[in-house]
N, C-alpha and C positions, 0 to 999 in steps of 0.2 A: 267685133260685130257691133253695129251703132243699131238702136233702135230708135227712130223718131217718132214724135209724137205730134198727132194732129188733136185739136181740139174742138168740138163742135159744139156751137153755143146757140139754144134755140132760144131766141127774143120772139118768138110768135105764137107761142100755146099750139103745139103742133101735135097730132097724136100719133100714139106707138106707132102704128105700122109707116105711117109717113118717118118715122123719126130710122124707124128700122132698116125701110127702104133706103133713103138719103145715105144711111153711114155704109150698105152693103155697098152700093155703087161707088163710093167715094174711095175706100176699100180697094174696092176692086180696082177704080184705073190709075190710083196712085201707088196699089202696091206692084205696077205690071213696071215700072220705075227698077222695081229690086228685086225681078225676076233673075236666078241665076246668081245674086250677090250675096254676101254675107252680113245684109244689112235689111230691115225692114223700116214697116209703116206700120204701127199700131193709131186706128182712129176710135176716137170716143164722143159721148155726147158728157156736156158739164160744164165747168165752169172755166174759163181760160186762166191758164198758171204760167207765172214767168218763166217754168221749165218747160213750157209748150214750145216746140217747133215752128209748127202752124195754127193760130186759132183763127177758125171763121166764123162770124154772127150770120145768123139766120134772120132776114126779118120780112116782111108781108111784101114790100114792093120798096121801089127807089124811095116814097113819100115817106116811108117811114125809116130813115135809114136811120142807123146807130151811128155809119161815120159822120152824120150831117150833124150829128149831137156835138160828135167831139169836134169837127171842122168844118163850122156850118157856112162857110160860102164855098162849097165842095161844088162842081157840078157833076150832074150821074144822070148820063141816060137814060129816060123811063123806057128805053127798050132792050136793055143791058138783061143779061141773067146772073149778073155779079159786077162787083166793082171793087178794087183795090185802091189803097192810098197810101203813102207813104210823106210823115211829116217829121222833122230831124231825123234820127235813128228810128222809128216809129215804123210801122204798115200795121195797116189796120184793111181786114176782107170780109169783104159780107157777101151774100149769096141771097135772091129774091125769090119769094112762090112764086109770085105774078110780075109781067110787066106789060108794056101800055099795050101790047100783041097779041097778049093773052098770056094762060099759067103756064109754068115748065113740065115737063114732062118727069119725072122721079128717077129714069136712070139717067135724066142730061148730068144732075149734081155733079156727076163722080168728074165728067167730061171739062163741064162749068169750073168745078174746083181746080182740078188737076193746070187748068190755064190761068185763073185768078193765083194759085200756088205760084207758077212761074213769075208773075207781076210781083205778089208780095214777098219772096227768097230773092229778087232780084231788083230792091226797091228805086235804084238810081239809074238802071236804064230804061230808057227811051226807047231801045230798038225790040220788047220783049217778041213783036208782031213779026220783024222781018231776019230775026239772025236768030232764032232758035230751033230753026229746024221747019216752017211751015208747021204744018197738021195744027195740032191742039194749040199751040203759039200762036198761031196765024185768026185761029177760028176766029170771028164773035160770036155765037151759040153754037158750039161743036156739038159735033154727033159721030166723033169716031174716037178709035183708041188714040195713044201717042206714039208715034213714031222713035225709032231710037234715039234722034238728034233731041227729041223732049225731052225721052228718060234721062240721058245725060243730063242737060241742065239740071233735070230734079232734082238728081240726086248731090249734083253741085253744090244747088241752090240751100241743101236741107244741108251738105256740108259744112255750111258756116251760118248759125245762130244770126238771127238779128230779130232784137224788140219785138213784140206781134201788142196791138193795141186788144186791152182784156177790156 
């Protein structure tokens, strides 16, 4: 039985029930991946460990991203609900309150995450949009659960460790 761990890194001064809300939903559509398996998802909020699976940073919008810190001629949609990056062995994933459309809604996170997840567990492909199955792969601001062809990946994807930028 593998237990993965997610890591949620708040860079925004976010308060309790925001931070509450975010990790239940995250939760929830990443652990529906290991429904039926002998594997889970445990998420938290803290600080990113190189025994982290997946860390995401939290932060206000594209303007203030933490990947543009580490790799600042990045470009990032200001109408993105997340962005992923991947430099050498490295991904580094953030996830935005606001972007230029207006702010996310608190159960998109789990949706939002669960498709940035796929990007960062699968740093070197190009196709993550069109060969994982549609649904939450396919989305850009999803609103639904994952399809099985998702869950797979996930749980693929969380199969084999790679770097997460802390």
């Amino acid at each position: 039985m593998a237990i993965y761990t997610v890591k949620l890194v708040d860079r925004r001064s976010s308060g309790s029930h925001e931070l509450s809300a975010i990790q239940k939903h995250i939760e929830r559509v990443l652990g529906l991946a290991f429904v039926d398996t002998n594997d889970t998802v445990n998420v938290s909020w803290g600080a990113g460990a190189e025994s982290d699976n997946l860390v995401m940073h939290f932060v206000e919008d594209s303007s203030s991203s933490y990947l543009k810190m580490t790799w600042p001629n990045l470009h990032i949609d200001a109408n993105a609900g997340g962005h992923t990056h991947s430099h050498h062995s490295t991904s580094g994933t953030e996830l935005y309150r606001t972007r230029a459309s207006g702010p996310l809604h608190l159960r998109q996170y789990g949706f939002i995450a669960f498709h940035e997840a796929l990007h960062n567990l699968f740093p070197w492909r190009d196709d993550v949009h069109t060969a994982m199955g549609d649904g939450l792969a396919k989305a850009n601001v999803p609103n639904e659960d994952p399809n099985e062809a998702n869950k797979g990946w996930l749980r693929r994807g969380f199969a084999s460790r790679n770097p997460q930028l802390l």
